[in-house]
C-alpha positions in Angstrom: 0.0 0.0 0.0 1.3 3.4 -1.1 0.1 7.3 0.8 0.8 10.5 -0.3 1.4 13.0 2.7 1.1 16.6 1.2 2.8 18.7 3.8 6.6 17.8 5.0 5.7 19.6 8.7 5.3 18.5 12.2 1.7 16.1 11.0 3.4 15.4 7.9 6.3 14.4 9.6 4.6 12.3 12.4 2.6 10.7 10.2 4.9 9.6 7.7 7.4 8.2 10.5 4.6 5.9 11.7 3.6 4.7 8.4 6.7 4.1 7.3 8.0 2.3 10.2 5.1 -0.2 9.9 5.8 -1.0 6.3 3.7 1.5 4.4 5.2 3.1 1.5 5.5 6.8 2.1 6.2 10.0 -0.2 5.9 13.6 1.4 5.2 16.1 -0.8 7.2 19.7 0.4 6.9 23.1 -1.8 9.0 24.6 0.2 12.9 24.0 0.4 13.1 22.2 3.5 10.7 20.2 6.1 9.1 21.9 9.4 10.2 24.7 8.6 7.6 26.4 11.0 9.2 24.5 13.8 11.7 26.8 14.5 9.8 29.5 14.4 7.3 28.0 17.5 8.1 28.9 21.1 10.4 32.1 19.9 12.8 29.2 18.8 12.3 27.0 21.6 9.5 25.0 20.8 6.9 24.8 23.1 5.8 20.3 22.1 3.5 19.6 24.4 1.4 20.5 27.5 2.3 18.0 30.6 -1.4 17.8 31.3 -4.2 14.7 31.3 -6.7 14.4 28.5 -9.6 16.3 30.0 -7.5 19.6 31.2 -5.9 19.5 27.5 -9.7 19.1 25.7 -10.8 22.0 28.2 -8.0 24.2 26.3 -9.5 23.2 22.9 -11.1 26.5 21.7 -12.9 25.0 18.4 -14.8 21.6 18.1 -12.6 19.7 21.3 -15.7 17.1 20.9 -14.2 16.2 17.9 -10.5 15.7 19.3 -11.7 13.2 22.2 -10.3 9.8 20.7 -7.5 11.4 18.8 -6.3 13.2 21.9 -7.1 10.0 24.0 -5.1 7.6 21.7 -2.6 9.8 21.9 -2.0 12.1 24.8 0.7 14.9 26.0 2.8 12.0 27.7 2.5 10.3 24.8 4.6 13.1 23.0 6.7 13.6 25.9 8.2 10.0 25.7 8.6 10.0 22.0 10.6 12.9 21.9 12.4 11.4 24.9 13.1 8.1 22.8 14.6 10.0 20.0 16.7 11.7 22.4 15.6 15.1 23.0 15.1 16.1 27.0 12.2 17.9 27.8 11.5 20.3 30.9 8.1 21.3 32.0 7.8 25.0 32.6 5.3 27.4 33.8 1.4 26.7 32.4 2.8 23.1 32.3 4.8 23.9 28.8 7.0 21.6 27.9 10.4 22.3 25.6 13.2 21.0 25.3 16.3 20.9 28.2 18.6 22.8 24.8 15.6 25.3 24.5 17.0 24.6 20.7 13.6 24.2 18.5 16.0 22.4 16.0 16.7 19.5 18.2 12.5 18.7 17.6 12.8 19.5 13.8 15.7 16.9 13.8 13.7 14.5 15.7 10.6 14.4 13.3 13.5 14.4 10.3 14.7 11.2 11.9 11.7 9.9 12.8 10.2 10.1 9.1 13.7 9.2 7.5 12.4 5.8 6.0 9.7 7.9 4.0 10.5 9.7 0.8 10.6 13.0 0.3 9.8 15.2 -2.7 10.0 18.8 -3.0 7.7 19.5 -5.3 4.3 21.7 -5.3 1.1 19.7 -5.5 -1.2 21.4 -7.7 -4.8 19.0 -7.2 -5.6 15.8 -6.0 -6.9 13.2 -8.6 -10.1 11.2 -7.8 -11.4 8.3 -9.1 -15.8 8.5 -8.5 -15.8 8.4 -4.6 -12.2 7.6 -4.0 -9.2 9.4 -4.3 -5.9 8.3 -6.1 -3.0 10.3 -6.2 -1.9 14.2 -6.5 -0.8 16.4 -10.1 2.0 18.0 -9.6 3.3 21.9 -10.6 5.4 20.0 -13.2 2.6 17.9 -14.4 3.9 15.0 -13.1 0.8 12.8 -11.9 1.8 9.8 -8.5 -0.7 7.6 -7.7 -1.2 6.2 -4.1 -4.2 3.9 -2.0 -4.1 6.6 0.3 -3.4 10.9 0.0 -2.9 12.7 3.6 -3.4 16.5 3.5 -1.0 17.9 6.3 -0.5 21.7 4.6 -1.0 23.8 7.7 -3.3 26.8 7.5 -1.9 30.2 6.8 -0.2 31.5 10.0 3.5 31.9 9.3 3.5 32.4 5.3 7.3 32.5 5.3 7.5 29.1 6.6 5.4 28.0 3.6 1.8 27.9 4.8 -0.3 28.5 1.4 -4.1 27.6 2.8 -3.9 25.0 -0.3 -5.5 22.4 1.9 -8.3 24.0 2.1 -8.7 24.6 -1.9 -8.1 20.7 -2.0 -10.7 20.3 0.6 -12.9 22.3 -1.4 -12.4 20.4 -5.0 -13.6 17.3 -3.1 -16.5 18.4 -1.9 -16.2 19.7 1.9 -17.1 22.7 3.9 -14.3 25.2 4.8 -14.8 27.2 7.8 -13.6 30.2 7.0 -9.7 30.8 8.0 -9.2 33.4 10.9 -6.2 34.5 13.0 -6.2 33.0 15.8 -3.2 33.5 18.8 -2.3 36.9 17.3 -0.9 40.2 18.5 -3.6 43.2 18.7 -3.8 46.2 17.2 -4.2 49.5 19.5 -7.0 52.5 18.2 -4.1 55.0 18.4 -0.2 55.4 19.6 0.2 54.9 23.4 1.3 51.5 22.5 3.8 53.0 20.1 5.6 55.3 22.4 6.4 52.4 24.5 7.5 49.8 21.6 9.8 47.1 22.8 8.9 47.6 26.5 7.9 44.1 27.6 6.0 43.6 31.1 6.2 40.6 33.2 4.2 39.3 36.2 1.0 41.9 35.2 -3.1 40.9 34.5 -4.2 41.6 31.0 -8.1 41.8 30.9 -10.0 42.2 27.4 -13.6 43.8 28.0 -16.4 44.5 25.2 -18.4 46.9 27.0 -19.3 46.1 30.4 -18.8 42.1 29.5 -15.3 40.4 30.5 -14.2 38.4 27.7 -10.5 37.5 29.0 -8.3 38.0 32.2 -5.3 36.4 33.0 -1.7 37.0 34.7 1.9 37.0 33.3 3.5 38.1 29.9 3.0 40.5 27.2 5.0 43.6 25.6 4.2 47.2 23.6 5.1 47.1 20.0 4.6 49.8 17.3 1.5 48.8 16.4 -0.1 47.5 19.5 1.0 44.6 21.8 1.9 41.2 21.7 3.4 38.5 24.2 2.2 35.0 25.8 -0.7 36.9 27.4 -1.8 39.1 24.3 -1.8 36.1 22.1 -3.9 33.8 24.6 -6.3 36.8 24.6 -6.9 36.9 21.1 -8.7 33.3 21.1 -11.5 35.1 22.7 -12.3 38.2 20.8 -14.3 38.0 17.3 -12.7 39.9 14.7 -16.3 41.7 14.3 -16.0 42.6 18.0 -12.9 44.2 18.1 -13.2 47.6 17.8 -15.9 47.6 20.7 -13.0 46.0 22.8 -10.4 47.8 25.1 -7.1 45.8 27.1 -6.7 46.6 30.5 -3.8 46.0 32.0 -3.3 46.3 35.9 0.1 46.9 36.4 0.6 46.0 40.0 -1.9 42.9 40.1 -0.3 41.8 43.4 -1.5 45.2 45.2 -5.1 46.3 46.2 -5.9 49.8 45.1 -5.7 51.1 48.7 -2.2 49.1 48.9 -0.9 50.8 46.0 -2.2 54.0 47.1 0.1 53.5 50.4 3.0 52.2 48.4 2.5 55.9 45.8 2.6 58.1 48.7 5.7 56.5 50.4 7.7 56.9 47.1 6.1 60.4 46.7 7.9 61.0 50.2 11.2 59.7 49.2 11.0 62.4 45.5 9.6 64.9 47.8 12.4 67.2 46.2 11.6 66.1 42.5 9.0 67.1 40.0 6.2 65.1 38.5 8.3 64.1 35.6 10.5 62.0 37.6 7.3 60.9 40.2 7.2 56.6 38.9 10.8 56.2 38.2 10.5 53.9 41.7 7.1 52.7 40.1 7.6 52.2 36.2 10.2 51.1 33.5 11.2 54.8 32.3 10.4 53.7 28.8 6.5 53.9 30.2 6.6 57.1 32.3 6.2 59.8 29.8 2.8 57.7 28.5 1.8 57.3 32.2 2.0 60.8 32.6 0.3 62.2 29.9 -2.6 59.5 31.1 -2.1 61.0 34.5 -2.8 64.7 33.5 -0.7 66.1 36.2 1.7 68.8 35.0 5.2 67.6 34.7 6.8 70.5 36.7 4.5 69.8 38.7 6.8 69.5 42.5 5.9 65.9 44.0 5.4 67.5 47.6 2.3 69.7 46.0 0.3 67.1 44.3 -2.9 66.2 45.5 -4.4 63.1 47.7 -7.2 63.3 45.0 -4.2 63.1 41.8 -2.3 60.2 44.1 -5.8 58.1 44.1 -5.9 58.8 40.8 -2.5 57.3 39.6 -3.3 54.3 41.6 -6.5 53.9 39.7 -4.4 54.3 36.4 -1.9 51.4 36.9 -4.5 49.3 38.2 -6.6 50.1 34.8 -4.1 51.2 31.8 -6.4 50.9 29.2 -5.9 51.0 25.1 -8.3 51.1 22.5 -8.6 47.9 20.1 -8.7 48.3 16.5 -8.1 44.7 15.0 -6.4 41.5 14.9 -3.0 41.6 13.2 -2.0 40.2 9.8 -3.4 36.3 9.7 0.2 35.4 7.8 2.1 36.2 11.6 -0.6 34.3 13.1 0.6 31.3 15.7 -2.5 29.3 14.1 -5.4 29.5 12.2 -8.6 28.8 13.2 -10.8 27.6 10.7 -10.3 25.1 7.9 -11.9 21.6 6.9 -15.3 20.9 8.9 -15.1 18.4 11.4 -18.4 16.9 10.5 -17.1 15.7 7.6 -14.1 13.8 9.1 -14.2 10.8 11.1 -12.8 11.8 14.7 -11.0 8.5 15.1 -9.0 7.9 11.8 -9.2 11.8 10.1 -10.5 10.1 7.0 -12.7 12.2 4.8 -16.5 11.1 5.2 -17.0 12.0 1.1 -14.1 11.1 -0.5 -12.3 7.3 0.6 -8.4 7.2 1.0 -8.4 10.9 1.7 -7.1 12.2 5.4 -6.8 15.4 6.8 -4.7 16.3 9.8 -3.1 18.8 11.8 -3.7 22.8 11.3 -5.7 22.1 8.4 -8.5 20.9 9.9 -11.3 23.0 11.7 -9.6 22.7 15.4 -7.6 25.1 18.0 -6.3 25.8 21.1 -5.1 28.5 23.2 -1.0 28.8 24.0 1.2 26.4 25.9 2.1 23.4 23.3 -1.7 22.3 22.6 -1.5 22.8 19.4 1.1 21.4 18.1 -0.3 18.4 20.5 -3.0 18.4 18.1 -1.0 17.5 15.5 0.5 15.1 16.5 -2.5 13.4 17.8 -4.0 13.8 15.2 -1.4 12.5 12.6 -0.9 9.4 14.9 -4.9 8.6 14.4 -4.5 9.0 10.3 -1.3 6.7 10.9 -2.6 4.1 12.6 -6.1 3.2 10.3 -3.9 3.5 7.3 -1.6 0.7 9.5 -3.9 -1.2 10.0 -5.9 -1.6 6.5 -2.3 -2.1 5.2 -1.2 -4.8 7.5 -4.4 -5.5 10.1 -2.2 -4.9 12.6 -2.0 -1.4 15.1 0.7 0.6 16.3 
């Protein structure tokens, strides 16, 4: 039995290794010039695999269709990933959020891994132009060169179109389309935001740790969370920013402001105490230098102009009412949102190939026979901290293992 994977990255990959091991004869299709290329690029270059957590806290992080994932996720877990990469020799640590890279923090040693792992499978870099069916069934792929290959079996893996340089093209979708299935519209998803105006800016390249970003539209609380995020010059970005984004609809967005509470571990009335004490040790200073014991100075001249208290201002002079009022600002900084950023820098795409119309344990297409869809590609997300690429390998593992077993009646 031959497959075609169309896709040489981390599903591709997985897939192939696990076919080929068991006797299948595999050929992965890559346009690009090299294979997971959008590896390296995951985790700012670390890779974040996996999430060390148990099936029903990983499908609670699933953002689209985690109904869907059940038996893929449950035939193949997080540990599951954790000791394969762990086999082929890559250490792992588990970080905060229960991330899990690897010890090297090199996203390169898990690129190698799945290049090793999917060594027995052959590899063509070549761009797949359509898939060829026969009635109900499909049976091979036409290449850019108008070369035709015929296979029992044709696995999409393409990705969606987050991270365009890497060589996501959405051409899984068009291939889902020519067969017959619903595409979900592709939207960013795990994106920076862009502010409604030029606070952020000002402040571009600041990054913030240990703070609470909340996302509101209107009165209604969509998102609020503690830890990461940073000011760039068209908004912000960051772990937190990017978790964020999974919950605001692109139509909502410019009804929605971020709020960011600078000093989440003090009360108001805490942080009130803590301004006047500093006020007491500036007493001899203006307001211009009033948060250098507060803020980063990149943010003060921002803070300021939020504050409305004139910079030559002596500290000693301003007000009870002004020092409540600062407090209330770096409890509630809050910018304007205009939009999502540009799909193509996306983490992932949400969106793609309609769950209804794949089979949640094998990924087979429910209209067309011998075709599979995996990975990005398929109408499924998560929110950040490895799950993702979790779902990927889960579900490249499922695809694996019916093609396995039709080939040799046997599982893996």
């Amino acid at each position: 039995m031959k497959t075609i994977i169309i896709g040489g990255g981390a599903s591709g990959l997985f897939c192939a290794g696990f076919l080929a091991k068991n006797g299948v004869e595999t050929i992965i299709f890559e346009h690009s010039s090299d294979t997971a290329k959008k590896i390296l690029v995951t985790g700012k270059g670390r890779c974040n695999v996996t999430n060390n957590c148990d099936e029903e806290t990983f499908l609670k992080n699933v953002r689209t269709n985690p109904k869907f994932l059940y038996s893929a996720i449950y035939g193949f877990p997080p540990h599951r990933t954790m000791e394969f990469f762990e086999d082929m020799g890559v250490a792992l640590k588990t970080e905060r959020g229960r991330r899990v890279f690897p010890v090297s923090d090199k996203a390169q040693d898990i690129k190698n891994a799945l290049e090793r792992h999917a060594s027995k499978a052959k590899v063509i870099y070549s761009d797949v132009k359509e898939l060829i069916f026969d009635g109900e069934k499909v049976v091979g792929v036409l290449c850019a060169d108008g070369k035709k290959y015929y296979a029992d079996n044709v696995v999409v893996a393409t990705g969606g179109l987050s991270y365009k340089r890497t060589g996501s093209t959405g051409d899984g979708y068009r291939f889902a389309a020519r067969a017959g299935h619903t595409v979900i519209k592709p939207t960013a998803s795990l994106v920076p935001l862009v502010e409604n105006g030029t606070k952020c800016r000002r402040m571009m390249g600041l990054s913030l740790k240990n703070v609470s970003l909340t996302i509101m539209h209107g009165k209604k609380k969509l998102f609020s969370e503690q830890g990461e995020m940073l000011f760039t010059h068209f908004g912000i970005s960051g772990p937190l920013v990017l978790s964020a984004s999974c919950h605001i609809k692109d139509k909502d967005i410019q009804q929605c402001t971020a709020v960011i509470d600078l000093k989440p571990a003090l009360s108001e009335e805490v942080l009130y105490k803590r301004i006047c004490s500093d006020f007491e040790k500036l007493h001899t200073k203006t307001a211009a230098h009033s948060l250098d014991m507060l803020l980063p100075k990149s943010m003060t001249e921002t803070m300021l102009a939020e504050w409305g208290v004139d910079k030559t201002k002596p500290v000693n002079q301003i007000t009870r009412a002004e020092r409540q009022s600062l407090a209330k600002l770096l409890k509630n900084f809050t910018i304007p949102l205009n939009s999502k950023y540009k799909i193509d820098i996306a983490v992932i795409t949400s969106g793609g190939v309609s769950t209804k119309e794949l089979s949640p344990a094998t990924m087979e297409s429910k209209i067309k026979s011998g075709l599979y869809f995996i990975g990005e590609v398929i109408d499924t997300d998560a929110y950040t901290g490895g799950y993702n690429l979790q779902i990927a390998f889960s579900t490249a593992f499922a695809c694996a293992g019916d093609i396995v077993e039709k080939a040799t009646g046997k599982s893996i």
